[in-house]
C-alpha positions as CSV (number, residue, x, y, z in Angstrom):
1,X,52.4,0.5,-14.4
2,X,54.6,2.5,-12.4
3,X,52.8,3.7,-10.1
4,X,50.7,0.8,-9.3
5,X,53.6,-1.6,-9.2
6,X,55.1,0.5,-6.8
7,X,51.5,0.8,-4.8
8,X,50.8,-3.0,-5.2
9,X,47.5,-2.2,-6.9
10,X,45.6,-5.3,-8.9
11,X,45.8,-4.6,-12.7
12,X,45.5,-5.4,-16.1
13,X,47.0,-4.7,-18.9
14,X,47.0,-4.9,-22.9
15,X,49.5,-3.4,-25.0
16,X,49.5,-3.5,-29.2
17,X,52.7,-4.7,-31.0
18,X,54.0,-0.9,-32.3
19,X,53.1,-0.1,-28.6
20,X,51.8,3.4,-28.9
21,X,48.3,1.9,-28.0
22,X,47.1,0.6,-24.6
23,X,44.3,-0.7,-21.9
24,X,45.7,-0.8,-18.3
25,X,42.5,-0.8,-15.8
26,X,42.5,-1.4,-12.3
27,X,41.0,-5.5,-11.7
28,X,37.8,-4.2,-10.0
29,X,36.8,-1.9,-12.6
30,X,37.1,-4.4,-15.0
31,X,33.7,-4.7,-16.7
32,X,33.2,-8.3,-17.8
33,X,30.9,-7.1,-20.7
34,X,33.1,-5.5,-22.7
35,X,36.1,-7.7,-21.0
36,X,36.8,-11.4,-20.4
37,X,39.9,-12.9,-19.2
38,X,41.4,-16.4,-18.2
39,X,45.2,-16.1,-17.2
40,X,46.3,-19.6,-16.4
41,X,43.0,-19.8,-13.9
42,X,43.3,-16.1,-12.8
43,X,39.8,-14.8,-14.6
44,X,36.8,-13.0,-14.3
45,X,35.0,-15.2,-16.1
46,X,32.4,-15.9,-13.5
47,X,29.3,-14.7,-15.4
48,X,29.3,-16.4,-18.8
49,X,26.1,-17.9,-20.1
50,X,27.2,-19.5,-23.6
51,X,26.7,-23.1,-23.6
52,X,29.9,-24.4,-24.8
53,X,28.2,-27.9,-25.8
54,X,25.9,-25.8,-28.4
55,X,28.4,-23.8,-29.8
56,X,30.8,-26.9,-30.2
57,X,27.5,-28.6,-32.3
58,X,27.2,-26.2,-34.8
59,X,31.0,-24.8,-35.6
60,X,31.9,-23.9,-38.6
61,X,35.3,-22.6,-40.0
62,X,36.9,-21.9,-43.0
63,X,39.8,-20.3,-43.6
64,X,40.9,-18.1,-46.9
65,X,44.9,-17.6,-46.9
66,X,46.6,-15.8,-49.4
67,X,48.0,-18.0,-51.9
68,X,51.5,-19.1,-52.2
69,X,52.8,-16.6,-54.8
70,X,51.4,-13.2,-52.6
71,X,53.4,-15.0,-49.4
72,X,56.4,-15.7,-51.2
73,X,57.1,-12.0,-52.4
74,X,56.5,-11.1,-48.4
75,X,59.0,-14.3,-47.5
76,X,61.6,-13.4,-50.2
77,X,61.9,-9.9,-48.9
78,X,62.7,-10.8,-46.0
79,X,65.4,-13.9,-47.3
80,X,67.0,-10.9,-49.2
81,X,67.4,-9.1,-46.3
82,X,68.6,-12.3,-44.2
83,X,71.2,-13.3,-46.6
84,X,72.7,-9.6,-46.6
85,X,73.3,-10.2,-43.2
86,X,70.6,-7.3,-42.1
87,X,69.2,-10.4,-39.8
88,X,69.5,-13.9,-39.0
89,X,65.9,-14.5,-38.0
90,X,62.6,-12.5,-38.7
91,X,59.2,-13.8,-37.3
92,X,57.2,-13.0,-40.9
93,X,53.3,-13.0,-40.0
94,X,49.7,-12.9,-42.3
95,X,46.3,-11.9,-42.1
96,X,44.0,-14.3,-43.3
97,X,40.1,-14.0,-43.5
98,X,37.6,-16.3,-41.3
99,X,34.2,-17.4,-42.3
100,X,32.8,-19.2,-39.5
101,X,29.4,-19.2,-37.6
102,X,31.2,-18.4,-34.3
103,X,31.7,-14.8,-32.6
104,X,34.5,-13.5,-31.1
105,X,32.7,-14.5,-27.4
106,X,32.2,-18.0,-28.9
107,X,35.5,-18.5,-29.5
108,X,36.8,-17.3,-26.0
109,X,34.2,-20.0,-24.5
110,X,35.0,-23.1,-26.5
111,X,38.8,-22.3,-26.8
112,X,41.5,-24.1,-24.2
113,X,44.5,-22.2,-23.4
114,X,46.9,-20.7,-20.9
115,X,45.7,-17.1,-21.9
116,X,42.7,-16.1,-22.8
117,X,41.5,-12.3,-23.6
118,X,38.0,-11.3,-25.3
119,X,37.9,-8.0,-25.9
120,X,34.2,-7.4,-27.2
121,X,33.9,-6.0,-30.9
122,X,37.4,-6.4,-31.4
123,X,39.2,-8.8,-31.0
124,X,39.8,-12.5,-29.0
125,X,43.2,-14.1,-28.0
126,X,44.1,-17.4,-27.2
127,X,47.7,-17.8,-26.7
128,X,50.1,-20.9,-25.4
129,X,52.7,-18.3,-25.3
130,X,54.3,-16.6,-22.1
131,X,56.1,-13.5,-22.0
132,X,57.2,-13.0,-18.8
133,X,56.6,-13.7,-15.0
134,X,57.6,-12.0,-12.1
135,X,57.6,-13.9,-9.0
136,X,59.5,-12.3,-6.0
137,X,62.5,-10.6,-7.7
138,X,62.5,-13.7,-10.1
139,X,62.4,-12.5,-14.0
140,X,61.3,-15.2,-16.6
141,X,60.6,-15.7,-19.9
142,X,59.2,-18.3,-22.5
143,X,60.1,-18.1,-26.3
144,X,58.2,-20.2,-27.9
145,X,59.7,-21.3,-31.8
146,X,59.2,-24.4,-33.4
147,X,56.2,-26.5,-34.7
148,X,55.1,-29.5,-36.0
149,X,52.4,-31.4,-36.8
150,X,52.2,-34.2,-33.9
151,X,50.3,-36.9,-36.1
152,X,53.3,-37.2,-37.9
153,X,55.3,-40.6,-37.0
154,X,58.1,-39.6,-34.8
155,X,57.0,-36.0,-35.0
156,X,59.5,-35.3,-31.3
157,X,62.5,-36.4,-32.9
158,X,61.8,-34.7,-36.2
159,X,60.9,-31.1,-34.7
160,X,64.2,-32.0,-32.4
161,X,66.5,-32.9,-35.5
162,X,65.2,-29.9,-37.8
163,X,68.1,-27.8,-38.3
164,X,66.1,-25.0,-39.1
165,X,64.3,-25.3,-36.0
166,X,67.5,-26.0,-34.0
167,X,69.0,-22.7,-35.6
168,X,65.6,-20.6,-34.7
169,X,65.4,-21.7,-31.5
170,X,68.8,-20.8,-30.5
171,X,68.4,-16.9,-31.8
172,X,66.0,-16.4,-30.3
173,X,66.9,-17.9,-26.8
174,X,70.4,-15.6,-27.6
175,X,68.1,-12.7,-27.9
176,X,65.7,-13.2,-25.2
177,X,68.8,-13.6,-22.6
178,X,70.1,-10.4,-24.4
179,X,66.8,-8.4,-23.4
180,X,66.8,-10.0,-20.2
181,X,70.6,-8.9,-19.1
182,X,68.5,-4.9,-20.0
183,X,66.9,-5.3,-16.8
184,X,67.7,-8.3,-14.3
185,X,71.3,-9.8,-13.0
186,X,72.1,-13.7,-12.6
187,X,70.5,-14.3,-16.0
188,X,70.4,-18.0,-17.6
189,X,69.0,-20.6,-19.3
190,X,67.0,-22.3,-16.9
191,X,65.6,-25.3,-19.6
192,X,66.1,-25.4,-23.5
193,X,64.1,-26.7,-26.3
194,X,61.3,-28.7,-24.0
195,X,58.2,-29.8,-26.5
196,X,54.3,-29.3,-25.4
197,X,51.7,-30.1,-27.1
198,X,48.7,-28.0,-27.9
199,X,45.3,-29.8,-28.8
200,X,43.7,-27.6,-31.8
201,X,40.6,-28.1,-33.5
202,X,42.7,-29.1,-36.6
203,X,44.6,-31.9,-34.9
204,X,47.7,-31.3,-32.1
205,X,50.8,-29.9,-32.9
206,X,54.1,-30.0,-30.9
207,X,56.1,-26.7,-30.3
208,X,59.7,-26.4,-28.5
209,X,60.1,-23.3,-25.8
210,X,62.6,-22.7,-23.5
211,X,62.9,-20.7,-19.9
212,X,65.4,-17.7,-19.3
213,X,65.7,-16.8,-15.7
214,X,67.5,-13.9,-14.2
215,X,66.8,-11.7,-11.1
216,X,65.4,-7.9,-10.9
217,X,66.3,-5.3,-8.7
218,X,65.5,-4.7,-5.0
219,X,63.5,-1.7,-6.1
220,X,62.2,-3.2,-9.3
221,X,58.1,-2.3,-8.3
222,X,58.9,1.4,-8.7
223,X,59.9,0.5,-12.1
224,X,57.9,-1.7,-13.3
225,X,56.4,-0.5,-16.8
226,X,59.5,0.6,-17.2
227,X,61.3,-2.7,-17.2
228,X,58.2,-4.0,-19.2
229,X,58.3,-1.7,-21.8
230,X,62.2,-1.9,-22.2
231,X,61.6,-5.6,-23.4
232,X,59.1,-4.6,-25.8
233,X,58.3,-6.1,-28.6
234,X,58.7,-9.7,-27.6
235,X,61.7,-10.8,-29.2
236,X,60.3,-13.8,-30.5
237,X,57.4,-12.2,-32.8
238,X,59.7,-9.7,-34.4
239,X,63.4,-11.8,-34.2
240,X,67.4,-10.7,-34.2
241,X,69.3,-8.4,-34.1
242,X,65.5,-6.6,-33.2
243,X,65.7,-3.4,-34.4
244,X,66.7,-4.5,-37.8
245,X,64.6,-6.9,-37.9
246,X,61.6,-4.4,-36.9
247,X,62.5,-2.5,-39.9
248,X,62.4,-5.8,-42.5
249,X,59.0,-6.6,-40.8
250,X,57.6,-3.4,-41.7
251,X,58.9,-3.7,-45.8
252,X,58.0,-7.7,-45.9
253,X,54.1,-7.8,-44.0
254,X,50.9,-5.9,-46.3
255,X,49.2,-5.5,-43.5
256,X,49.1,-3.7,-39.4
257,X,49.4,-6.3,-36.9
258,X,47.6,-3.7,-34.0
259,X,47.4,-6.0,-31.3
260,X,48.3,-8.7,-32.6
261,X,52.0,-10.2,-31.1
262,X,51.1,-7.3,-28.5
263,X,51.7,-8.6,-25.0
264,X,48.7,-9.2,-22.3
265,X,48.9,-9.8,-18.6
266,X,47.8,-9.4,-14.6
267,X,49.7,-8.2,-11.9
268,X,48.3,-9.1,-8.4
269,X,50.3,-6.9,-6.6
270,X,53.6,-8.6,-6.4
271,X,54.2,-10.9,-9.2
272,X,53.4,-10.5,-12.7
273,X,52.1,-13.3,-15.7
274,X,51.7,-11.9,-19.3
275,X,51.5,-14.0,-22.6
276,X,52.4,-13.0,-25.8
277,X,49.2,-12.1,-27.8
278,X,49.4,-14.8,-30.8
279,X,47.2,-17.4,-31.6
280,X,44.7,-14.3,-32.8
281,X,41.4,-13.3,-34.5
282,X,40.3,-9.4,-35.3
283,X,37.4,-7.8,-36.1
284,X,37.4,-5.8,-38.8
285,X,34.3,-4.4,-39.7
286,X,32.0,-7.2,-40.3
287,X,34.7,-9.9,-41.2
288,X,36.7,-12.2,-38.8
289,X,40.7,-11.5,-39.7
290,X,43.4,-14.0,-38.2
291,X,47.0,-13.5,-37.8
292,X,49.5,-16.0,-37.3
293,X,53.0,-16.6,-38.8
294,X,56.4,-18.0,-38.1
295,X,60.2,-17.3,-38.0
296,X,62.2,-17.5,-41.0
297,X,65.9,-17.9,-41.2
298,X,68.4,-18.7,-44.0
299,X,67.4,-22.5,-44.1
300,X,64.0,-21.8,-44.5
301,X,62.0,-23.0,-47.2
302,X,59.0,-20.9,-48.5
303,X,56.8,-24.0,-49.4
304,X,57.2,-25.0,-45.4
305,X,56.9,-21.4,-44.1
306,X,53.5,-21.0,-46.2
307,X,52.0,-24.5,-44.7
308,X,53.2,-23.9,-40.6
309,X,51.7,-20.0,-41.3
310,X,48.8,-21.7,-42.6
311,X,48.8,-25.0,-39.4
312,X,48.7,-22.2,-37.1
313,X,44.9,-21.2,-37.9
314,X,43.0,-23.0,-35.3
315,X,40.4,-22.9,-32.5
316,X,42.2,-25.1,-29.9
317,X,39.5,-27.0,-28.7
318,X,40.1,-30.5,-26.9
């Protein structure tokens, strides 16, 4: 990264959560048989053949989470650990097995979002979540915590009110700023706690991010996968302080998350999009795996944590 930033070379790149696994490649060598990509409209999607109408006729999906008891020995782990003061948020994440009549492909075709990955026989991502964009000497980023069911009545007001949420929210905007004083100067909070909503195949939802500017170095090209990497993990899938927090993850979860809440993105040769990779489904021999999850903090409830781990498995499809 490197040495292509500092070259202004096209590339791509994927990068798993305990980040001692990789795929950078060059755009055109990119084989779009083995590789499919939509980055906010940036894609080489050009050659698919799946008629989305088809697939959408015939979907079936059916979810198998753990049950409540298995997730609350995971989620009082990590309360233990919160209430000793070893964090004050910790993004605690599942793995739940998929029967459905889609493939992985399927599910990149009929799925909306602002980042889309396929990555065939293993694994398909389609995540609302950025991590960071480089534009100029620009630096930005995107946490993304807080969600809600939008059919409720006055679903805005009550994500807005949630104290919980509020509390989250705030932690991990601290900690993003943090990582983002590592590597840029000038950095602020741009806009805090706006809501979007994401259509799903399970009804919409609401989520609050905010936007933390700041500004990179003259010379910030030669460097990079440097600065990338120094930012690694994304703050808001592991939570605060993050080192800490990296270690209560590893006790609490019964699972590896590989990819999963690794980052993804495409650099043109001067500026830089990536999302976080959530919103996930793994192939694991011949079964479907998802992985979703959510912060927890000292005002969390179990019950609540169980049900949003649980709202997050969806096809968004609208």
């Amino acid at each position: 990264m490197n040495e292509w930033g500092r070259l202004h070379k096209r590339f791509l790149f994927i990068i798993n959560y305990n980040q001692d696994q990789s795929y950078i490649e060059e755009v055109d060598n990119i084989d779009s048989q083995h590789l499919l990509y939509n980055f906010n409209g940036i894609t080489n999607e050009s050659n698919l053949h799946e008629d989305k109408e088809a697939i959408l006729s015939k979907i079936h999906w059916a979810p198998s989470p753990m049950d409540f008891l298995h997730y609350k020995e995971s989620f009082n782990t990590v309360k233990r650990n919160i209430l000793s003061g070893n964090s004050f948020l910790t993004n605690l994440t599942c793995a739940t097995p998929i029967e459905t009549n889609l493939s992985l492909k399927d599910i990149y075709c009929i799925s909306q979002a602002k980042y889309k990955l396929w990555l065939k026989e293993m694994f398909v991502v389609f995540s609302p979540e950025i991590f960071l964009k480089i534009k100029g000497k620009c630096i930005s980023s995107y946490p993304m915590k807080g969600t809600i069911d939008a059919n409720q009545p006055n679903a805005d007001d009550i994500l807005m009110d949630d104290p919980k949420e509020a509390a989250e929210h705030a932690t991990i905007t601290d900690l993003i700023r943090n990582d983002l004083s590592m590597v840029a100067d000038h950095v602020s909070v741009k806009r805090y706690r706006y809501i979007d909503k994401i259509e799903t195949s399970r009804g919409p939802i609401l989520q609050t991010s905010s936007e933390i500017c700041g500004l990179l170095p003259d010379d910030f090209y030669n460097h990079l996968g440097d600065i990338f990497f120094r930012l690694l993990p994304a703050g808001s899938i592991t939570g605060a302080p993050k080192r800490k927090t990296i270690e209560i993850i590893s006790e609490a979860e019964n699972y590896q998350r590989n990819f999963y809440t690794g980052v993804t993105g495409y650099f043109d040769g001067y500026n830089l999009d990536s999302a976080v990779m959530i919103r996930f489904l793994e192939q694991s021999g011949n079964h479907l795996i998802y992985k979703s999850g959510g912060g927890i903090t000292c005002q969390s409830d179990a019950l609540n944590e169980y049900n949003e781990m649980k709202q997050k498995i969806y096809v968004p499809i609208y």
